[in-house]
N, C-alpha and C positions, 0 to 999 in steps of 0.2 A: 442340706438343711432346708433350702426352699421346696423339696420335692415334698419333704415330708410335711411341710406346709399346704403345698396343691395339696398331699393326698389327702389330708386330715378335711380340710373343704372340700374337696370334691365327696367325702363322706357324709359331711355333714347338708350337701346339697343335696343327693341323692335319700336320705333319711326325709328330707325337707319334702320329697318330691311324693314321698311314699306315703304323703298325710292324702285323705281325703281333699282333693283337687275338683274344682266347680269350671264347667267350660260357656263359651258364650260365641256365636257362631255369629257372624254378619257377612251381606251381601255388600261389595259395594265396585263401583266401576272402576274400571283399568285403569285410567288414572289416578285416581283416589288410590290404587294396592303399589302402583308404581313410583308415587310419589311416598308411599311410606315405606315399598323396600329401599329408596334412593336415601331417605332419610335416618335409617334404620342401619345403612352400610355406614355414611358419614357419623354416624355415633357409634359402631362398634357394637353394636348389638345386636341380636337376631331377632328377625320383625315379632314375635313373640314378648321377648322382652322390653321392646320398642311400646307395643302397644298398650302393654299392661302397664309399662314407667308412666306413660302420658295419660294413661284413662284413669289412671289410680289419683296420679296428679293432678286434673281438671275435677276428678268427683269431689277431693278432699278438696281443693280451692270452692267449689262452687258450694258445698257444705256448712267453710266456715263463710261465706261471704252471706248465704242464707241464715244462718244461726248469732254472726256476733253484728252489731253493732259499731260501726264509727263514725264520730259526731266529732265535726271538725268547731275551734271556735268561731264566733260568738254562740252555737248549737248548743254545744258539751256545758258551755256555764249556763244557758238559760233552764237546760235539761239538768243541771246537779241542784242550781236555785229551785227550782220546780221543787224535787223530792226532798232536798233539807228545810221547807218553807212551803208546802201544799196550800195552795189556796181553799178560802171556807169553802162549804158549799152553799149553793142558792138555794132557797127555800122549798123548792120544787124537788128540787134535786135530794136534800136532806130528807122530806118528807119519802120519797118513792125510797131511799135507802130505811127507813124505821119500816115503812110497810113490808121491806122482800125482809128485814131482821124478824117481825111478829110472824108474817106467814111461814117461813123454811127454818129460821134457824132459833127457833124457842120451843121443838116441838120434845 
């Protein structure tokens, strides 16, 4: 039962492999490749999949740390008061908003 388990994955890997596949080549010094084949043995996987687990893993960390937002308090309630209770605006301020509303968006 388990073999038929491998084989049916090892098909479905192999199908997996056969998609259009993107390559990315890098230089880097001898200790830098040896420290990621030493690291790459102690996790059981081939420095291939070693390096795509971690480059995939730091791209999407540093993706969402660029894209979301966290606002620890007292931040997060000055920052929710803000937007449920917007302050007026100043007169200066109100006026240069009617002028960009006449110029751009009455046309």
């Amino acid at each position: 039962m388990a073999t038929a388990t491998t084989q049916t994955a090892t098909k479905a890997t192999r199908k997996t492999r056969k998609q259009t596949r993107e390559r990315i080549d890098v230089r880097l010094r001898r200790e830098q490749k040896e420290s990621i084949e030493k690291a790459a043995h102690i996790k059981g996987l081939t420095i291939t999949d070693f390096i795509i687990q971690n480059a995939v893993e730091n791209a999407q960390r540093t993706i969402r740390d660029y894209e979301v937002w966290t606002l620890e308090l007292p931040d997060a309630e000055l920052f929710a008061e803000a937007l449920a209770a917007p302050p007026s605006l100043g007169p200066r301020l109100a006026d240069a908003a009617q002028r960009y509303k006449e110029e751009f968006l009455q046309r």
